[in-house]
C-alpha positions as CSV (number, residue, x, y, z in Angstrom):
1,X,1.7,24.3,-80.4
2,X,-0.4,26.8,-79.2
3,X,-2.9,29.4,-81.8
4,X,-4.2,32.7,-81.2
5,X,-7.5,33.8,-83.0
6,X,-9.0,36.9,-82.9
7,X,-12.3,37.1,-81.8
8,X,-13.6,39.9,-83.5
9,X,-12.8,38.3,-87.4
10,X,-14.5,35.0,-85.8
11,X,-17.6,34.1,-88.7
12,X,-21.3,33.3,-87.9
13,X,-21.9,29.9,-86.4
14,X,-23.2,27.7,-89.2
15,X,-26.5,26.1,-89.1
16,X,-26.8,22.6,-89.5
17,X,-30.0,21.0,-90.4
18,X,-31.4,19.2,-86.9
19,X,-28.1,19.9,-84.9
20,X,-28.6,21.6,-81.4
21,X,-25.6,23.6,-80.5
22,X,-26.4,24.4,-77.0
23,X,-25.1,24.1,-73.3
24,X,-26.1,21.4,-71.2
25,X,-28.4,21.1,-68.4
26,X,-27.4,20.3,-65.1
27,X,-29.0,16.7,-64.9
28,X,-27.2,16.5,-68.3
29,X,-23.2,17.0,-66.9
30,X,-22.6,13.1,-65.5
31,X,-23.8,12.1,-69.0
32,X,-21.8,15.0,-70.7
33,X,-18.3,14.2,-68.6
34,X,-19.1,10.1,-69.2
35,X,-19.3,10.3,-72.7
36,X,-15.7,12.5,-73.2
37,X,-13.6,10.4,-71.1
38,X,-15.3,7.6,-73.1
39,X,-15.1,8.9,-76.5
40,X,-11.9,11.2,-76.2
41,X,-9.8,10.5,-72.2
42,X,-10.2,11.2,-68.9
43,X,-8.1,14.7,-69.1
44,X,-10.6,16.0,-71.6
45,X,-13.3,15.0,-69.4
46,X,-11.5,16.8,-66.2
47,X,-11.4,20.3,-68.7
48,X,-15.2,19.4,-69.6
49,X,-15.8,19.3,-65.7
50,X,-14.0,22.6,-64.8
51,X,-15.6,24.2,-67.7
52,X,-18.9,22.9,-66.5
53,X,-18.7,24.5,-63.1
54,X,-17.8,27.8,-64.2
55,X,-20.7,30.4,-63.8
56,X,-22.0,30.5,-66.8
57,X,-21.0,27.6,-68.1
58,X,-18.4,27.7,-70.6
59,X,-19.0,24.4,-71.9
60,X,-21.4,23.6,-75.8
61,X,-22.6,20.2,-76.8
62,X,-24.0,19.4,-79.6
63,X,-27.1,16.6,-80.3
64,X,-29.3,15.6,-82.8
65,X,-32.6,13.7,-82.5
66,X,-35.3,13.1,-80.2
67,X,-34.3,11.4,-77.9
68,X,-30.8,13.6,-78.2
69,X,-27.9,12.1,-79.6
70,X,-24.4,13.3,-78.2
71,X,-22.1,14.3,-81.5
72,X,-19.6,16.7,-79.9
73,X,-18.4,19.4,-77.2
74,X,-16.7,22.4,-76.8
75,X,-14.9,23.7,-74.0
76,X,-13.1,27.5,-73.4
77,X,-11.8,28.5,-69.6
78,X,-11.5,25.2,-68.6
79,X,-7.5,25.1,-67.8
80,X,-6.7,28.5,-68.5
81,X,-8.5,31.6,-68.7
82,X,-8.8,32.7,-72.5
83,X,-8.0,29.0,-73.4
84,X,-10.7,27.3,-75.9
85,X,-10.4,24.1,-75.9
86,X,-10.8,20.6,-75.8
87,X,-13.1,20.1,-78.5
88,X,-13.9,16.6,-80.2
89,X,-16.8,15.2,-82.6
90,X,-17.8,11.9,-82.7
91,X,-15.7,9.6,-85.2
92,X,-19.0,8.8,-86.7
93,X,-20.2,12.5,-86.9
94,X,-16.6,14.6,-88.1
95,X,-16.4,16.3,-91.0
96,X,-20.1,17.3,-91.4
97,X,-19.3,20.7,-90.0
98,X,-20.3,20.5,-86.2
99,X,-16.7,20.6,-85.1
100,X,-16.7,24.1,-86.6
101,X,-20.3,25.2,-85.2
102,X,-18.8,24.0,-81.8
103,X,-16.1,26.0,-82.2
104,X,-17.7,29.2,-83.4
105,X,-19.9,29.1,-80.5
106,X,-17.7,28.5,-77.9
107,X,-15.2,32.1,-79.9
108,X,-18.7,33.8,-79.9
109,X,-19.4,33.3,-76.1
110,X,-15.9,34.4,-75.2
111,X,-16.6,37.3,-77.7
112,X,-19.6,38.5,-75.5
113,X,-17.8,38.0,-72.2
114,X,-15.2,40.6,-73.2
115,X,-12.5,38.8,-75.0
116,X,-10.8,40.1,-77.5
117,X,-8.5,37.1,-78.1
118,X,-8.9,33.5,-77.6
119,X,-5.8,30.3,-77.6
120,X,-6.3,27.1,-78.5
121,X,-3.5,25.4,-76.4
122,X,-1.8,22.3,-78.0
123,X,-3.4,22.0,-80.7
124,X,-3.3,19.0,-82.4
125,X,-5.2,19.7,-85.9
126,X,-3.9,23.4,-86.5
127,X,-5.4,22.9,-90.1
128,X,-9.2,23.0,-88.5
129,X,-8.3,25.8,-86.5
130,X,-6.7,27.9,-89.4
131,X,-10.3,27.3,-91.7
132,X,-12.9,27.5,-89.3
133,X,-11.3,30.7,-86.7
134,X,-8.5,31.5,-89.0
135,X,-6.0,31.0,-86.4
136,X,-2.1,31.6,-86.3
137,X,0.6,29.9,-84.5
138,X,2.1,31.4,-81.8
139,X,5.8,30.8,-82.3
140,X,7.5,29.6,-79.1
141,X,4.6,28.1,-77.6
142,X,5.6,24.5,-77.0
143,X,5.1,22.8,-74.7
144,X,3.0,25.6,-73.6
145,X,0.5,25.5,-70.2
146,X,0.1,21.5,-69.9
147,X,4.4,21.6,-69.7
148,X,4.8,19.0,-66.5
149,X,1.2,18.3,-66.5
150,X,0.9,14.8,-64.7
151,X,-0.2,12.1,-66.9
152,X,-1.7,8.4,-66.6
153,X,0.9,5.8,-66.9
């Protein structure tokens, strides 16, 4: 199922005590792309990529620590124009609230490029999205963009 939030009803981005919400440095992308297709799967790693060579990047990390932990990302216009999305926290890390700070960055970019309206395409923890972005289904949406998409066997 797809979601549609509105950008304009999208709330600040919490801070979180000695989290960095930021995008990456170019030295930083191998690293970036390595540690999604470790942690989450090689797809979400291809979206980090695409978002990661968009001008600006469209692409938010999140670390903590010197030196800097990885703890999450957040993509947007990385299959689909409009499209926010993947986004995943470390196992260790979820439900401290950086999920939601990744995502509130990642609606407030897209907010400042001209959107008025974001999607979060197959969603797969609508809950999350309906609490942090206050997002709504879109009926008919499934299977959506990734319909036919190849996959690994």
């Amino acid at each position: 199922m797809d979601m549609l939030i509105a950008l304009h009803a999208a709330p600040a981005v919490p801070a979180l005590l000695a989290l960095a919400v930021r995008k990456p440095l170019a030295p930083e992308h191998n690293l970036v792309t390595a540690w999604i297709a470790h942690h989450f799967s090689p797809a979400w790693a291809s979206e980090a990529r695409a978002a990661l060579a968009n001008r600006p990047l469209t692409l938010f990390i999140a670390t903590r620590g010197n030196p800097a932990e990885l703890l999450g990302f957040c993509a947007y216009d990385a299959t689909a124009r409009g499209f926010v999305g993947p986004i995943g926290v470390r196992d260790t890390a979820r439900r401290s609230g950086i999920g939601a700070a990744l995502l509130l960055a990642c609606l407030h970019d897209m907010r400042a490029m001209g959107y008025g309206y974001a999607i979060a395409g197959a969603v797969g923890a609508p809950e999350f999205f309906r609490q942090v972005a206050g997002a709504m289904e879109i009926p008919n949406s499934t299977p959506g963009i990734y319909a036919g998409m190849l996959r690994a066997p």
